[in-house]
N, C-alpha and C positions, 0 to 999 in steps of 0.2 A: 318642209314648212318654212316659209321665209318670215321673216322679221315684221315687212310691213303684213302679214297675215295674222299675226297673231297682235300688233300693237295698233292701238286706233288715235292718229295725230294727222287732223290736216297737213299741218304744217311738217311735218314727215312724209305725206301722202299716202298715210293709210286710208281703207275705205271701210272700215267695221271688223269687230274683231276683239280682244283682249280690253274691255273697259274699264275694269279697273284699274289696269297697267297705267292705262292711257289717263285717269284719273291720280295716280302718283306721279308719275311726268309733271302734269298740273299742278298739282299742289306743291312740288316740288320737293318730293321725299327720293326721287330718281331724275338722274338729264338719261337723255337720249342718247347720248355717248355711251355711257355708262352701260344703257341694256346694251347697244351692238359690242359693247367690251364683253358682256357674258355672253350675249348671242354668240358671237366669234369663237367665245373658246368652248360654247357646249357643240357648236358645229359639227357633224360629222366628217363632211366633207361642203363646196361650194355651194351645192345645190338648195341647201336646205336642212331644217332638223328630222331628223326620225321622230319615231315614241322616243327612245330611251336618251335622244339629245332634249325632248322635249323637256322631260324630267331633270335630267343636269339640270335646263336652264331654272325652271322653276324653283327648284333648289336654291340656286345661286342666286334667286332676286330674295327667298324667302328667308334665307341666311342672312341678306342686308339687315332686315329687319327683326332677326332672331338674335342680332347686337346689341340692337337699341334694345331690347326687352330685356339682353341680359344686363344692361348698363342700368336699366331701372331695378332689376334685381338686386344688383351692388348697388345702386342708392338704396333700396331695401334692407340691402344687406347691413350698411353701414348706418342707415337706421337705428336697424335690430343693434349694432353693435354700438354705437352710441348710447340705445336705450340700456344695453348690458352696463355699458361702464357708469352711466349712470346709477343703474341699478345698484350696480358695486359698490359705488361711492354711497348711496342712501344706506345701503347695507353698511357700511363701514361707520356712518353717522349713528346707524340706530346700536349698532355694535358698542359705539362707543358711547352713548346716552346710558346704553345699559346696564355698561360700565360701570359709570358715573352715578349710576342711581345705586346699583349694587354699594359701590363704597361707602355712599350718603348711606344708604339703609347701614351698612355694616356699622359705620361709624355712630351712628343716630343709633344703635342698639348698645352699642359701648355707652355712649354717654348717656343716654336715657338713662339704665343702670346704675352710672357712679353719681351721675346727678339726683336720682330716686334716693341710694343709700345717704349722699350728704343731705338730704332734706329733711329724712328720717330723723337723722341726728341732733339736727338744729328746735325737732320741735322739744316740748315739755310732755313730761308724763301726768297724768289726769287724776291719778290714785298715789295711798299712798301706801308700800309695801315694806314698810319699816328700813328703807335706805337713809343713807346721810344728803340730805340738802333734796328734799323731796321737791318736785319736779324734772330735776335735772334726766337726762335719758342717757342711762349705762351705754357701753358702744358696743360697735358689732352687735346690735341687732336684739341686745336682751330685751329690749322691754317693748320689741315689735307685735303690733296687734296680729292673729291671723289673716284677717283681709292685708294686710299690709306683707305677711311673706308670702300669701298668693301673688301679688303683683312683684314682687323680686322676683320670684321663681316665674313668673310670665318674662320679665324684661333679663333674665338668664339666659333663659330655652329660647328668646329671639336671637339672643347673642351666640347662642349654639346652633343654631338652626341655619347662617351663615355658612358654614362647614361642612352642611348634609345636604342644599343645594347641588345636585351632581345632575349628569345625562347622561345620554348612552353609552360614550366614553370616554367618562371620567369617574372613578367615587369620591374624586375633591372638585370644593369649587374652588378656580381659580384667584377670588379676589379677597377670599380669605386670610386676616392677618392670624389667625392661629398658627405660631410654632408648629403644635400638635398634630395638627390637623392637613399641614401642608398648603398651597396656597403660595400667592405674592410676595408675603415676608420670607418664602424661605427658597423662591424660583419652581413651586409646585413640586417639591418635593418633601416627602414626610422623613423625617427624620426623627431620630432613635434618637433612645433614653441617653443613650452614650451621647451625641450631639446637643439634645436639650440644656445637659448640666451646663455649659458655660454662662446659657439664657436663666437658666433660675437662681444664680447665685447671687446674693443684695441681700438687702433688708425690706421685708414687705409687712404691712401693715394690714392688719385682721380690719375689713370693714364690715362684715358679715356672716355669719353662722346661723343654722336651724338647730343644728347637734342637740339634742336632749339632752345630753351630758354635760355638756356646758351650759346650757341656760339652768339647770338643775344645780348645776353648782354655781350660777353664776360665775363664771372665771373654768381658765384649764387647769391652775394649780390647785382648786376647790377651797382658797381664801377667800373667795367671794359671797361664802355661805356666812362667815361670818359677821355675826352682830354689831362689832367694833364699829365706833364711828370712822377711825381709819379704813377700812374694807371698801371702800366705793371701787369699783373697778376702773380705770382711765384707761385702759388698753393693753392690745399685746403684740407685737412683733413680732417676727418670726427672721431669724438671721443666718441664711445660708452661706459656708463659706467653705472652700477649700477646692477638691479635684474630684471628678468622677470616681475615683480610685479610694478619696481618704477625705471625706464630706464631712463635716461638724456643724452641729445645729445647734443654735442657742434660740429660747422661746423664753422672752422677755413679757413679765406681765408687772403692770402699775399698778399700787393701789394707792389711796389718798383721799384727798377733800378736793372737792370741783365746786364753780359755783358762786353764789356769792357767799358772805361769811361774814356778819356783821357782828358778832360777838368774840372778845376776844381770849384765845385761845394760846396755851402753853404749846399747844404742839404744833403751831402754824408761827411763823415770822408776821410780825406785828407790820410789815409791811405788802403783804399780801391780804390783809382783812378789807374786805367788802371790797376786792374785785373778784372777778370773772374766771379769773388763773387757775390751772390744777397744782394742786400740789402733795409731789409724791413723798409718801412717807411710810411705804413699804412697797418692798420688790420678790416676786418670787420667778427664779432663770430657772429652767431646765435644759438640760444638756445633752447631746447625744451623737452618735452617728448617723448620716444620712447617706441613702444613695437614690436613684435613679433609677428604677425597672419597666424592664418591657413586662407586662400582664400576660398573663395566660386567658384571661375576659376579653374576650369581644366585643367592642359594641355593637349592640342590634341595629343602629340605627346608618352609621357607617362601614361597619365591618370591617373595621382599623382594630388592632391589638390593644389595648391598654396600656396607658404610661401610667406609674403610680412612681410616688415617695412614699420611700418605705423610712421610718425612722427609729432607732434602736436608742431608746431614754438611757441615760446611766445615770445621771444625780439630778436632786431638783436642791435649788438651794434659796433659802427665803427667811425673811427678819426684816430691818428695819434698810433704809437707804443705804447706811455705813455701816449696817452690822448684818452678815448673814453664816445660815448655817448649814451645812448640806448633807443629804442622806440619800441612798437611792431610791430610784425613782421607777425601775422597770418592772416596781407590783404594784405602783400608786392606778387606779381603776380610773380616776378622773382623767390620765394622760392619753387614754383608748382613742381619742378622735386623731391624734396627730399622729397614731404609729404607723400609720396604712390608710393613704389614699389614693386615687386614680387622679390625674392631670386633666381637666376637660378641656382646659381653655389656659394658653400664655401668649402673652406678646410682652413687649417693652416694660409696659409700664400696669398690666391686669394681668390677674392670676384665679380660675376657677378650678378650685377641687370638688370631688365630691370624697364620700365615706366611702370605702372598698367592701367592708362587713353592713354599714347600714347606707342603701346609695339615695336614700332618701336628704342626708346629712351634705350640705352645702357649706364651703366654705370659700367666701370672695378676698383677697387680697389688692392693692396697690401697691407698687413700689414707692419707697420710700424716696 
């Protein structure tokens, strides 16, 4: 089979034959050179193609065009791989909004809380329960309505719930500032009781309690039961210091007049009446050792081990600003809230305990 028998081009001098050959010629997807280049080499010999030259050839026109189609495959391809990096880059956007929203929530769950408990504090109490300077509101939380430590305890378990965020695999969320918990503040790694100590040592201030023991006694050193007009309780501090190894706790609690004060009085400075100021005029310290333990408790909710402070009272000493007296303190019943608790929550500058014997018993700190 010769050439012009299979392609049909006047202008070649074919006479019928191969029309749509003869129709890419036209349109100019193949020249005329170009077939007798593959005519030529599917050739057998001079005379003409066989069947199986016929085939080469066809091949070899059909490969032309099995180029272009893979050329549009690779613009497909490159497509698809645009649309992937794309893709990527959206993923890496949304990745990081969610970030960003994550930390906003974390954050917005911290300060909701320390903002809720300083509101608490600012207002006035509505009764009067035989305190000194009726309205004024005891701290940490004594003279909180129940609807009011239902929403502590909401704006807590949002602040913990942070931490229990996990997936398949991970049982920490990554953007968690809990110490405890592991997380960003610590490179996502949870770290031990032995580690923690150097982060909970300072001075941290009580801004919240549920403890029955304490709101029963009013106060941890159980001065705040009583009647004296001195007893108003202004706070208590907690003062961690020393080594993993040899920990000393000091538990600082004020008592005095808060308030205003417009009568005037022997036992206030004549310069302090009818402002706002507290003024302490009885102190009761308690002392002890502290350390740092890993729990044998689980929690159900992470399946992390327990951190707890464990703290061992040895004197409590209490009297007047400049005059105190001390006696031990490790059968006194009121100091049961501080000997044993679990860690829920630390960072820089927040600290949540709960009660290790009653875990209903919350206890919020600040650093000082």
């Amino acid at each position: 089979m010769r050439l012009q028998d299979i392609y049909d081009d006047d202008n070649a001098g074919g006479g019928g034959g191969w029309n749509e050959l003869n129709e890419m010629v036209q349109d100019g997807d193949v020249s005329f050179q170009e077939l007798e280049e593959l005519y030529n080499n599917a050739a057998a010999d001079v005379d003409g193609l066989d069947q199986k030259g016929f085939e080469s050839f066809y091949r070899s026109i059909d490969d032309l065009f099995d180029d272009d189609d893979d050329d549009d495959d690779d613009e497909e391809d490159d497509d698809d791989d645009n649309d992937g990096v794309q893709e990527s880059a959206n993923s890496q956007e949304t990745d990081k909004s969610a970030n960003e929203n994550n930390d906003n929530n974390k954050n917005d769950a911290k300060k909701d809380l320390v903002e809720y408990l300083e509101f608490l504090q600012s207002l006035k109490c509505d009764s009067d329960d035989g305190r000194v300077n009726v309205g004024e509101r005891r701290p940490w939380g004594l003279d909180c309505s129940d609807k009011e430590r239902d929403r502590i305890l909401e704006n807590v378990q949002a602040l913990l719930d942070m931490d229990i965020d996990t997936d398949d695999d991970s049982n920490t969320n990554n953007n968690s500032n809990n110490l405890v918990a592991g997380g960003n503040a610590n490179n996502n790694r949870i770290w031990s009781a032995k580690d923690l100590t150097q982060h909970i040592l300072g001075t941290w201030d009580l801004k919240y309690t549920n403890s029955r023991t304490m709101i029963i006694n009013k106060s941890l050193s159980g001065l705040g039961r009583s009647t004296s007009d001195l007893a108003f309780n202004l706070g208590l501090q907690m003062i961690l210091s020393g080594t993993y190894y040899a920990g000393r706790a000091e538990f600082l609690e004020s008592f005095g007049t808060t308030g205003s004060d417009d009568n005037d009085s022997d036992d206030t400075d004549s310069d302090n009446a009818g402002t706002s100021s507290a003024v302490t005029m009885i102190q009761a310290t308690v002392t002890g050792e502290w350390i740092l333990e890993t729990g044998t408790r689980v929690d159900y909710k992470t399946g992390r081990p327990s951190v707890s402070l464990r703290v061992e009272v040895e004197t409590i000493a209490y009297g007047s600003a400049n005059t105190k007296s001390s006696s031990g303190a490790d059968q006194w019943d009121s100091l049961s809230p501080i000997k044993l608790v679990d860690v829920l929550y630390l960072d820089r500058d927040l600290m949540v305990l709960r009660g290790y014997a009653n875990k209903e018993a919350l206890f919020v700190y600040t650093r000082q």
